[in-house]
C-alpha positions as CSV (number, residue, x, y, z in Angstrom):
1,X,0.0,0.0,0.0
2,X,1.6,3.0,-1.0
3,X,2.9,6.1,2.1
4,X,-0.1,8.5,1.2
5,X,-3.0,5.9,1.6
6,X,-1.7,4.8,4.9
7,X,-1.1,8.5,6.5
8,X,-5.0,8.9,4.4
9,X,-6.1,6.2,6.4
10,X,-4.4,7.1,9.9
11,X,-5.9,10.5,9.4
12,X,-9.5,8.8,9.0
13,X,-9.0,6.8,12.1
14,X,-8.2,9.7,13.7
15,X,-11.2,11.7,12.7
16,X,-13.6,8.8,13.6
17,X,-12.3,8.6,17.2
18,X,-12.1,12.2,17.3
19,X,-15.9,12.2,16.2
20,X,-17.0,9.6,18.3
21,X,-15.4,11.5,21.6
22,X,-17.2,14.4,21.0
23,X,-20.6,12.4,20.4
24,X,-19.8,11.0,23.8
25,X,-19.1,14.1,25.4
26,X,-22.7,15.9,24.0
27,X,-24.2,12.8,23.9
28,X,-27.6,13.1,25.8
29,X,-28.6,11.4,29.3
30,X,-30.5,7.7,29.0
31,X,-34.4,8.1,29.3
32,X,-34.3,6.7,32.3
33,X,-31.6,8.7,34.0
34,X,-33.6,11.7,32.5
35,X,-37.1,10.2,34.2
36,X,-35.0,9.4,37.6
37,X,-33.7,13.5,37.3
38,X,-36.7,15.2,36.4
39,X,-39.2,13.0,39.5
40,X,-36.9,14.7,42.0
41,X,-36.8,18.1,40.9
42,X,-38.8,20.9,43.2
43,X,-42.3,22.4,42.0
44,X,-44.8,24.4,42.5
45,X,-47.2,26.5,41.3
46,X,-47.8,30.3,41.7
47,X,-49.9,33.0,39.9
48,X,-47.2,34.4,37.3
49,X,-43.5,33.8,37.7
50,X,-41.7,36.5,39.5
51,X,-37.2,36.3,39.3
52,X,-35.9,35.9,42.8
53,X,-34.3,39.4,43.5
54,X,-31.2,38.5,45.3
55,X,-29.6,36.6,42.8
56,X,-28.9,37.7,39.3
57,X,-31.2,36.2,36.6
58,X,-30.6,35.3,33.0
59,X,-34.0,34.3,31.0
60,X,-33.4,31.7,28.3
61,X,-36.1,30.9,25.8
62,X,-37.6,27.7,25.8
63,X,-36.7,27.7,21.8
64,X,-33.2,29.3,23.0
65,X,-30.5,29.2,20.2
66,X,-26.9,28.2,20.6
67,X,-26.3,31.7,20.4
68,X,-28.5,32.6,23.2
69,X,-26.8,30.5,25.1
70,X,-23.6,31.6,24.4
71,X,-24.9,34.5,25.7
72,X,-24.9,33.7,29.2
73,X,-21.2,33.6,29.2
74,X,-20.7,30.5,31.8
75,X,-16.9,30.4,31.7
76,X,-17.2,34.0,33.5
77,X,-19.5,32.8,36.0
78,X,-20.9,29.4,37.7
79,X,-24.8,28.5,37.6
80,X,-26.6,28.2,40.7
81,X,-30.6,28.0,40.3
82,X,-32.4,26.9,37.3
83,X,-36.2,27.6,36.9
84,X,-38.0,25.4,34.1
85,X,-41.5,28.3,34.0
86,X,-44.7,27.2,31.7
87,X,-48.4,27.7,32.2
88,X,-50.7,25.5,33.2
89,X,-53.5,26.1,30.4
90,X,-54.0,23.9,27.7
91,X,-55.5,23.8,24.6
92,X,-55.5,20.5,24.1
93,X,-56.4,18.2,27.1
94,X,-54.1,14.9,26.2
95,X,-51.0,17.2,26.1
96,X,-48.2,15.6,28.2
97,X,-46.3,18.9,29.4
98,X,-44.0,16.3,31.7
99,X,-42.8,15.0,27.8
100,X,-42.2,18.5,26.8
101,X,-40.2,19.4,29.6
102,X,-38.3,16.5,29.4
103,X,-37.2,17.1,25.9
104,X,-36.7,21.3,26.8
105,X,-34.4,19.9,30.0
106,X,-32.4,17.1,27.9
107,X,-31.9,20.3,25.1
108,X,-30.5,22.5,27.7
109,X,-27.9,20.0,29.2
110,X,-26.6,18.7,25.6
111,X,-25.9,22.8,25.4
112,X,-23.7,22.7,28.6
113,X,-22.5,19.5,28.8
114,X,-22.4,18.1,32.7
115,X,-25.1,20.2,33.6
116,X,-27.2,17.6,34.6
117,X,-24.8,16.3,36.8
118,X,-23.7,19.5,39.0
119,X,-24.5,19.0,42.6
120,X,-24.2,22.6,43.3
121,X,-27.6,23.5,40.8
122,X,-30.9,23.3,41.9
123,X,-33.4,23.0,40.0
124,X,-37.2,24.3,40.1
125,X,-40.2,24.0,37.7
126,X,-42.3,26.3,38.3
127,X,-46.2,26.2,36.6
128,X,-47.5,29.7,36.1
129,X,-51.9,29.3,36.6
130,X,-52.5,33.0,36.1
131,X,-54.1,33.0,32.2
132,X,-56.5,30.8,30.9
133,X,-56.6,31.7,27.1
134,X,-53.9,31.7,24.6
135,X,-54.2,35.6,24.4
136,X,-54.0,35.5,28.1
137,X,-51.4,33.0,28.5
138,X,-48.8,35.0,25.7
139,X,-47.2,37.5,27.5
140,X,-46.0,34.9,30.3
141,X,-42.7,33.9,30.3
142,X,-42.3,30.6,29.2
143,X,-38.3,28.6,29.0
144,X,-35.2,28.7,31.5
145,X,-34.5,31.6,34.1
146,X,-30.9,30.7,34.7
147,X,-29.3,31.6,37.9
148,X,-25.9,32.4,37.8
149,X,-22.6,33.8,40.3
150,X,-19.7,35.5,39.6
151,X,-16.5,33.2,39.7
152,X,-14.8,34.3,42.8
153,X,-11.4,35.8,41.5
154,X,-8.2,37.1,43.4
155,X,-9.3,40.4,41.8
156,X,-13.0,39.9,43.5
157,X,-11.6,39.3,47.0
158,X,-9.5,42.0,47.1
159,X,-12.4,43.9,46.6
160,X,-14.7,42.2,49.2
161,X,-11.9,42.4,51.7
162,X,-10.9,46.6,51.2
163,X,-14.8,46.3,51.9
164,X,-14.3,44.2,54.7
165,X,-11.6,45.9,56.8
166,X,-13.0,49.2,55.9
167,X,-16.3,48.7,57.5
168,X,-14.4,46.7,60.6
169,X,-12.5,50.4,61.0
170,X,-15.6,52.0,61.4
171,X,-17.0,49.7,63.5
172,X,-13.9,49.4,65.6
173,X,-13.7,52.6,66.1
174,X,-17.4,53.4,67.2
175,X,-16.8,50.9,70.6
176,X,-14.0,49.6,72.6
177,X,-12.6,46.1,71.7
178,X,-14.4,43.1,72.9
179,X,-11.7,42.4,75.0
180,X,-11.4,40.8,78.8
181,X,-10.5,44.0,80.1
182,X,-13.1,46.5,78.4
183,X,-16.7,44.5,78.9
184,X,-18.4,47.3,80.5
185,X,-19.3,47.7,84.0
186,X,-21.2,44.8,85.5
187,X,-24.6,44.8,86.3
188,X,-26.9,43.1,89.0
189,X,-29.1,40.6,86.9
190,X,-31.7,37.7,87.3
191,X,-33.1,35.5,85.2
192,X,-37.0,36.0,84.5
193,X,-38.8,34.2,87.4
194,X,-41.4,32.1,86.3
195,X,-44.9,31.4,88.8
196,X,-44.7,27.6,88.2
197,X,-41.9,24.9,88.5
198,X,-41.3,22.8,84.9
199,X,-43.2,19.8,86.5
200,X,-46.4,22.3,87.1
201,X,-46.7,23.5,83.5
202,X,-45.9,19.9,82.2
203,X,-49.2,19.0,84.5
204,X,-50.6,22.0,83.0
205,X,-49.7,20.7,79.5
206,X,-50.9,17.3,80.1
207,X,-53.9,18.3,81.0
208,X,-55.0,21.0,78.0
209,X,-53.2,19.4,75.3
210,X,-54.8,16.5,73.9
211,X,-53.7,16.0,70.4
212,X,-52.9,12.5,69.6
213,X,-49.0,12.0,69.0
214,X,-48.0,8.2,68.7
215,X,-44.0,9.0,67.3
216,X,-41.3,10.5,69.8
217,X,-40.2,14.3,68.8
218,X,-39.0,17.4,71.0
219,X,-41.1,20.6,70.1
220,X,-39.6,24.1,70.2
221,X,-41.5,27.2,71.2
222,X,-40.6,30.8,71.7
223,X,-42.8,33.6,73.9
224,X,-42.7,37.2,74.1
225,X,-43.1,38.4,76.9
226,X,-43.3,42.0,78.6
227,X,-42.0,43.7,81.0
228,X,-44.4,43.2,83.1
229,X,-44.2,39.4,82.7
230,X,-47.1,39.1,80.7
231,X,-46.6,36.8,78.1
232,X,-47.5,38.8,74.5
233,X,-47.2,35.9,71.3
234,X,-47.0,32.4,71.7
235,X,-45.4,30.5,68.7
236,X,-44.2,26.6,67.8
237,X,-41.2,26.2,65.4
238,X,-41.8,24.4,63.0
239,X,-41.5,20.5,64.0
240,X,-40.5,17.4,62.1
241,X,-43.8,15.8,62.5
242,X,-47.3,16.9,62.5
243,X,-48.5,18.4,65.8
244,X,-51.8,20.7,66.0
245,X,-50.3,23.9,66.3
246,X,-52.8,26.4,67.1
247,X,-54.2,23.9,70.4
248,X,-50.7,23.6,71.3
249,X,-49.9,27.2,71.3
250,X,-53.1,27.7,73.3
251,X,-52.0,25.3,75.9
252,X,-48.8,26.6,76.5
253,X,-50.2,30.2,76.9
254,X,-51.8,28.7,80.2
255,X,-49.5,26.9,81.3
256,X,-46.8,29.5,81.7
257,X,-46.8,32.6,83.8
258,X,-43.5,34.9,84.5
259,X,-43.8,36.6,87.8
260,X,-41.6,40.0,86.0
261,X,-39.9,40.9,83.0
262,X,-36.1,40.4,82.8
263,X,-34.4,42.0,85.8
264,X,-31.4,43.8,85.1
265,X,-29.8,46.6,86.6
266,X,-33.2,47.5,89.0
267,X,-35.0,47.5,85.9
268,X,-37.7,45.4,83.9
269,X,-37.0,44.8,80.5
270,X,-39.3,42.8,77.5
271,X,-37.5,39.4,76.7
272,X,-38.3,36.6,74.5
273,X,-38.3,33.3,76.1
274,X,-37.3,29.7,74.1
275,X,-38.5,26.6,75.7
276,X,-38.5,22.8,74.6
277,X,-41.7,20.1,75.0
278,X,-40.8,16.0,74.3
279,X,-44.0,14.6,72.8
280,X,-46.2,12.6,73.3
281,X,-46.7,13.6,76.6
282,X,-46.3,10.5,78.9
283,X,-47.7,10.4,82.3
284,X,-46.0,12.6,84.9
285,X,-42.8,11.0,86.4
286,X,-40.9,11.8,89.9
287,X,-38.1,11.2,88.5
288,X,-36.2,12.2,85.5
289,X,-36.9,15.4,83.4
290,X,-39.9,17.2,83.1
291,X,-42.0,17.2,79.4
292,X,-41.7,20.7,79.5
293,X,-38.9,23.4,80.1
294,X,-37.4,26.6,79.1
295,X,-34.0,26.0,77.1
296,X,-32.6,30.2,76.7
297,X,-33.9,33.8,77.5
298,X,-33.1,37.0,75.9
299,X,-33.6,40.7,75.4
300,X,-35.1,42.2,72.3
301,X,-32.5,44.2,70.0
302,X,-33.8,47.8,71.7
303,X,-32.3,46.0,75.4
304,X,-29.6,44.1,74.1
305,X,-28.3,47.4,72.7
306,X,-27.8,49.0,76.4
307,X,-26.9,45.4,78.1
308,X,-24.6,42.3,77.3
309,X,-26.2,39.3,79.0
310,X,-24.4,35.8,79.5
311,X,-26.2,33.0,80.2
312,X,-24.9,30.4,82.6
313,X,-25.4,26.8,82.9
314,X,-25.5,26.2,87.2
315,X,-22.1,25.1,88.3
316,X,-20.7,24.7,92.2
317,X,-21.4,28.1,93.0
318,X,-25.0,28.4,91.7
319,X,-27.4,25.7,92.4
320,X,-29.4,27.0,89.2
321,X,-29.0,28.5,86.1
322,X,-28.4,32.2,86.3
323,X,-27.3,35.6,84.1
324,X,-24.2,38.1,84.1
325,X,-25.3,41.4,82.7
326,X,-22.3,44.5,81.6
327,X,-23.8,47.7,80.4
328,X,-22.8,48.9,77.0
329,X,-22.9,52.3,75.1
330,X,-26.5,53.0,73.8
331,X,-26.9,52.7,70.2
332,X,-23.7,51.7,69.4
333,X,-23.7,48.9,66.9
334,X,-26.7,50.9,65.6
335,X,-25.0,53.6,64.9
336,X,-21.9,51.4,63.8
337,X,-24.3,50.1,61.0
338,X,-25.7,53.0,59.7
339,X,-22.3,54.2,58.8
340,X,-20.6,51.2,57.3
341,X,-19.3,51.5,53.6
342,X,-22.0,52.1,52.1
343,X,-21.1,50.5,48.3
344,X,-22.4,46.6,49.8
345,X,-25.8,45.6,48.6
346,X,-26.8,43.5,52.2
347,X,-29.1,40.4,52.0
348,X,-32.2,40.2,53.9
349,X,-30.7,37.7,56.1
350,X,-27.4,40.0,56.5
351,X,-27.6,39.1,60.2
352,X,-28.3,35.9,60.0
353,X,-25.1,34.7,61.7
354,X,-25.6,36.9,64.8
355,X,-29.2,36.4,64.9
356,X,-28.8,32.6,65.2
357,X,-25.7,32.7,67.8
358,X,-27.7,35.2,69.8
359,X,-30.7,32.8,70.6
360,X,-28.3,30.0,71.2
361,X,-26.0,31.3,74.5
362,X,-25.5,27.7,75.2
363,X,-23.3,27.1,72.1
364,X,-20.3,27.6,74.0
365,X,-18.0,24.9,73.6
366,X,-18.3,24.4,69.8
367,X,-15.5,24.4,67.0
368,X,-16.6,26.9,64.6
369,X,-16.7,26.3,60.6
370,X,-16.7,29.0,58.3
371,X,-17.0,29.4,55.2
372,X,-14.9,32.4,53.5
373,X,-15.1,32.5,50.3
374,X,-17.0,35.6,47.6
375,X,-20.3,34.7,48.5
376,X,-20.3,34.9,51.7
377,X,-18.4,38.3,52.4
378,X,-21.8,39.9,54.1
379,X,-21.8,36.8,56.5
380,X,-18.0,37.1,57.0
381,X,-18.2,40.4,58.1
382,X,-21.3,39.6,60.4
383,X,-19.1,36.9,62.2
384,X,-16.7,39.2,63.2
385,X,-18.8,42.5,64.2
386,X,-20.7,39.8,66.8
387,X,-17.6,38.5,68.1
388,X,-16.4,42.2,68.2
389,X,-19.7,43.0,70.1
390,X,-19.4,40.0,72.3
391,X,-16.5,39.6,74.3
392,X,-15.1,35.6,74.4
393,X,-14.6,34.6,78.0
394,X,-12.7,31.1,76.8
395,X,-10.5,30.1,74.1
396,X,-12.8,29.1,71.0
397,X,-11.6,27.1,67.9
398,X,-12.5,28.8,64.2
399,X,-11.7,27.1,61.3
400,X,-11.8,29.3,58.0
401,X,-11.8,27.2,54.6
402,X,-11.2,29.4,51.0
403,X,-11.3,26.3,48.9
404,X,-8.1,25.6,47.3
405,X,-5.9,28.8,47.8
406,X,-7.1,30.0,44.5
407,X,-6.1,27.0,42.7
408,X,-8.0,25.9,39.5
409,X,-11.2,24.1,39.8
410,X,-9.9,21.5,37.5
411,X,-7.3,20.8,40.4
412,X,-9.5,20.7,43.0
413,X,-9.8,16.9,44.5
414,X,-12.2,15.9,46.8
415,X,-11.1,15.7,50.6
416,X,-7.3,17.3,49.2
417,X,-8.7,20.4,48.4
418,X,-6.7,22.7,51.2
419,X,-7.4,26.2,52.0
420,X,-8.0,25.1,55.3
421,X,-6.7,27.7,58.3
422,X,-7.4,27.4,61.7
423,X,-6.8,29.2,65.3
424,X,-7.8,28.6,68.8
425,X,-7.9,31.7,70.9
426,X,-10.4,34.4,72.9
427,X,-8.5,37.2,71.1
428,X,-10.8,38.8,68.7
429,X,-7.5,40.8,67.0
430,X,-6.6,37.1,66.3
431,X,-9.8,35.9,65.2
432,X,-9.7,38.3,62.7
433,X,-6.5,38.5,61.5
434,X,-6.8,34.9,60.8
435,X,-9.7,35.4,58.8
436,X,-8.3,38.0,56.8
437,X,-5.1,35.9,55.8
438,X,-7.4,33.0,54.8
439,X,-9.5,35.5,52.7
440,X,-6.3,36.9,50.9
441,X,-5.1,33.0,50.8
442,X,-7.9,32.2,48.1
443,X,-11.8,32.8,47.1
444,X,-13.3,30.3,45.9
445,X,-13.5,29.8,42.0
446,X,-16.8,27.8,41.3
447,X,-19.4,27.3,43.2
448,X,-19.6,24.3,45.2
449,X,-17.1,24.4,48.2
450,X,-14.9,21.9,50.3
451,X,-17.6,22.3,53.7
452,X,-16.8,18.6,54.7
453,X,-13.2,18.3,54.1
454,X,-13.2,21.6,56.6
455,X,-15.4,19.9,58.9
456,X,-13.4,17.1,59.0
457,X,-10.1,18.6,59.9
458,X,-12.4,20.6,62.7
459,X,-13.4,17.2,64.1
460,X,-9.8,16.2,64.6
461,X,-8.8,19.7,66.6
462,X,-12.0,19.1,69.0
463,X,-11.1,18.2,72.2
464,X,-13.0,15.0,72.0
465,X,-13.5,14.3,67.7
466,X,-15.3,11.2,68.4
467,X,-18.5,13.2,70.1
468,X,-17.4,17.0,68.7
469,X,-20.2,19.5,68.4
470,X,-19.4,21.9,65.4
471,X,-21.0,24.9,64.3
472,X,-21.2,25.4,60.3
473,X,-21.8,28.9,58.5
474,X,-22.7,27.7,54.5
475,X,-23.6,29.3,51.1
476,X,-27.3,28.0,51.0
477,X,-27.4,28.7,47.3
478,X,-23.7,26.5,46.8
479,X,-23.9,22.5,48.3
480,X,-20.2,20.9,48.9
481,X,-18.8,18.8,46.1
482,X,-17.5,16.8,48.9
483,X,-20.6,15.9,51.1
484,X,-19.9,12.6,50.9
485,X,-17.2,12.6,53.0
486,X,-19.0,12.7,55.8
487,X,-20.6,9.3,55.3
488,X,-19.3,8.1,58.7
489,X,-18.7,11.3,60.9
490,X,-19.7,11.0,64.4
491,X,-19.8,14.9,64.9
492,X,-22.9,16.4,65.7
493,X,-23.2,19.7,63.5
494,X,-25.2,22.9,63.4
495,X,-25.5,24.3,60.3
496,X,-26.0,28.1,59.8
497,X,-27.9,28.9,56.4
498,X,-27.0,31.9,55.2
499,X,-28.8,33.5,51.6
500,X,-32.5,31.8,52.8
501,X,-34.6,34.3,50.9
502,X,-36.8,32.5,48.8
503,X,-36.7,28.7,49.8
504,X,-33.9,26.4,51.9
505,X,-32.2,24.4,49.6
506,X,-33.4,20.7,49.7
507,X,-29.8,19.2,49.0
508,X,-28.9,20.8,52.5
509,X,-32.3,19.2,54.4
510,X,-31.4,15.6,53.0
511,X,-27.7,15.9,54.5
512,X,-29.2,17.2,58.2
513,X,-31.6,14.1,57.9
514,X,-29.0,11.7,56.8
515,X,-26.7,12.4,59.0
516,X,-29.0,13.9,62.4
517,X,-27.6,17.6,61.8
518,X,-29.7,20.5,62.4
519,X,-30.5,23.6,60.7
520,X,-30.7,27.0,61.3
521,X,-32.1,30.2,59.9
522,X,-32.4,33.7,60.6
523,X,-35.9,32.4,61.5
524,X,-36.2,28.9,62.4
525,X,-34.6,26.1,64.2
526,X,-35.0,22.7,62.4
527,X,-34.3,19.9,64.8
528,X,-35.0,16.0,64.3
529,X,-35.2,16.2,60.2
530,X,-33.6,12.4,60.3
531,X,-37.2,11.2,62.5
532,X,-39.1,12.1,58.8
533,X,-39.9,9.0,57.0
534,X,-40.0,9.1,52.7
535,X,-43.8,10.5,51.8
536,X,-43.8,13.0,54.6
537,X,-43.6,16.7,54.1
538,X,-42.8,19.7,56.4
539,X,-43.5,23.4,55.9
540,X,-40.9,25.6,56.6
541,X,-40.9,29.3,56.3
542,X,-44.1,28.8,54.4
543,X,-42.8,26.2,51.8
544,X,-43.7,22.7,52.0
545,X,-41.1,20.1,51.1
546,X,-41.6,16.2,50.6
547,X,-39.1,13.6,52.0
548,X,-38.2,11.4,49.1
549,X,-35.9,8.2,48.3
550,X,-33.2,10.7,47.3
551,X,-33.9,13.3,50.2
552,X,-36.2,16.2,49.6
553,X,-38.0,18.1,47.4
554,X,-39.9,21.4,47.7
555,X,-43.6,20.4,46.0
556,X,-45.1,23.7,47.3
557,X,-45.2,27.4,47.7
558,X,-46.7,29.9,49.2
């Protein structure tokens, strides 16, 4: 065979396997894998489709063009939500819209190839019911509203930190450092007395409460009371299984009663009260705890802006649990916040971080995990203004994870990702400082973050890693890539939620029920998510979410 045919015929070879790869690559998903995706996607239904406003929101056609899609420039910027909208009317009643989206779904992902298989995107379809008419039904949107994030860069966090330190400055320099030796004066102060012992108002309960409850579960409520003791709002968090709310509410207004508001410095102030009940209510025992008990008590913002209050669990000195109260300088951190750079768009849930460590003074002896990258710079910056404001009376352990040190994401390796710092002290100048050089380490790249490899290493630097209670501040909007290195962690972990504006994202719900971790918002406290057997649902925040093989899925909105 003469040279040319043979180089002709390598060059063919070449061209097939060449051809073949790329089919491969663009190649769509299996119906079934398609079938399997598309039964655990969230839906629900609202009125006309309205674009989340916190994130920034790119609308693709449902007949969307290669170049449209181009269009969304992805290699400048990761996806995080993807919203499938289409009506509800139809013109024809044997038209199978679960087909359609199908096809519109399997388009979209041979278009961006390993779409379908990116943790970190959630996806949503969302049925519009508000036209019943062609005519009606044409100036609705129908096709993708694609979610997106800027890639963190090094150029990006520079940014976010000037921001950072330059509204630290101000606020450092509105109030003296949270330090040992500037707390404030201290304060005589007393915990709210309350007119019956925890065994009275579980009588009380037992009594007036009479909903039946066959499964075991621990029910949170919170009170508002007055300063005159009167107790203003009654309200149960939301629970893992069913309970009738508005009869349980009702029987905990009468069976509590506060003899005063908060006592501090000779004066009464309004505080809100959190207390725990186990259901089902058993029959009352002499010994062992009580069915019913206050867990925390605290002052509203207006208070907490004149007083500090610690919380203390009773020790050799105190046969109960009692308070320590310093005064501050009135309107401080109000005044602190007002002034801050002003160039930062804040969240709604800004404070979320403060707002979740303020209800929970007994979190004392907990490693926490922190998430540092871009997204979370509002967050970040939260963190340290409360541990500015509140001064640390022991050493604490903070671990700060960047993922990667600004290496590329086609580097990153599950569980050998790095950007990992960490530093045990009660200095808040170190706290921060630490912070800072994690920040300037790295920030992030994509969108899906190393959480578990960072909780990991925090379990190892507990004092006991076998039984270490950690406290997480995530990206709601970004899941870990590595979550599944935490298939056999014996830490129990609180998860912060930060960005929870519209809806919690269901990927972080299945991990706190597959591995008995709670959540918490700027709002709620979910506890007991891994009790919820596949079929149930839970509302939460007003959005209802299923329990399904996979984990959860929300099905409805309100």
């Amino acid at each position: 065979m003469p040279a040319v045919s043979v180089r002709a015929l390598w060059w063919a070879l070449l061209l097939v396997l060449v051809s073949a790869t790329a089919r491969a690559q663009t190649a769509p998903p299996a119906a079934a894998d398609l079938d399997a995706f598309y039964d655990q996607l969230n839906a629900y239904r609202t009125a006309r489709y309205q674009p989340l406003p916190e994130l920034e929101a790119l609308q693709l056609p449902a007949t969307f063009s290669g170049a449209e899609l181009k269009a969304l420039r992805l290699q400048e910027r990761h996806i995080v939500r993807i919203d499938l909208v289409y009506t509800a009317f139809r013109l024809n009643p044997t038209f199978n819209q679960r087909q359609l989206n199908l096809s519109r779904i399997r388009n979209l992902a041979a278009g961006v190839p390993g779409l379908l298989q990116d943790e970190s995107v959630t996806w949503t379809l969302v049925e519009q019911t508000g036209c019943n008419s062609p005519a009606e039904c044409q100036p609705f949107f129908h096709g993708f509203v694609v979610y997106v994030a800027r890639h963190a860069t090094a150029a990006t966090m520079r940014a976010d930190l000037d921001s950072l330190t330059r509204k630290l400055r101000i606020l450092e320099k509105k109030r003296p450092k949270a330090s040992k030796k500037a707390q404030g004066k201290k304060v005589a102060c007393n915990l709210p007395g309350s007119r019956f012992s925890n065994r009275q108002m579980a009588r009380s309960l037992r009594r007036l409460y009479r909903c039946p409850q066959r499964e075991a579960q621990v029910v949170q409520f919170q009170l508002s009371v007055d300063a005159r003791g009167a107790i203003q709002t009654v309200k149960v968090l939301p629970t893992a299984r069913p309970v009738c709310v508005a009869e349980l509410e009702e029987a905990i207004r009468k069976s509590v009663a506060f003899t005063s508001g908060f006592p501090i410095d000779r004066r009464m102030f309004p505080f809100i009260a959190k207390g725990a009940i186990r259901l089902p209510l058993g029959p009352l025992q002499l010994l062992g705890p009580p069915d019913m008990g206050f867990t925390s008590f605290a002052l509203p913002d207006s208070a907490a802006r004149l007083y500090r209050v610690f919380l203390k669990k009773k020790n050799k000195q105190h046969k109960n649990d009692y308070c320590e109260a310093r005064i501050t300088k009135k309107g401080e951190l109000r005044a602190a916040a007002d002034t801050a750079a002003p160039e930062l768009a804040l969240p709604p849930d800004a404070n979320v971080v403060s707002r979740v460590l303020q209800r929970h003074p007994e979190w004392s002896k907990e490693v926490v995990v922190t998430d540092v990258t871009g997204s979370m710079f509002p967050y970040t910056y939260d963190l340290l203004a409360w541990l500015q404001l509140s001064a640390l009376e022991d050493e604490k352990t903070f671990v700060f994870f960047n993922d990667g040190n600004d290496q590329s994401d086609k580097d990153k390796r599950v569980g050998k990702t790095g950007g990992l710092y960490h530093v045990r002290t009660d200095s808040y100048e170190a706290i921060k400082n630490k912070l800072i050089e994690t920040m300037k380490a790295g920030g992030g790249g994509d969108a899906p973050e190393n959480d578990a490899e960072a909780l990991l290493y925090a379990q190892q630097l507990a004092a006991a890693p076998d039984s270490a209670e950690l406290i997480l501040i995530a990206d709601n909007y970004t899941f870990p890539r590595d979550a599944r290195l935490l298939k056999n962690t014996t830490a129990h972990v609180r998860i912060i939620l930060c960005g929870v504006h519209d809806y919690i994202n269901p990927k972080y719900l299945a991990l706190a029920r597959k591995h008995g971790f709670s959540l918490h918002t700027i709002e709620a406290d979910l506890l007991d998510l891994s009790k919820l057997l596949e079929g149930e649902t839970i509302t939460i925040q007003g959005q209802q979410y299923q329990v399904t093989k996979d984990g959860f899925k929300l099905v409805r909105k309100t």
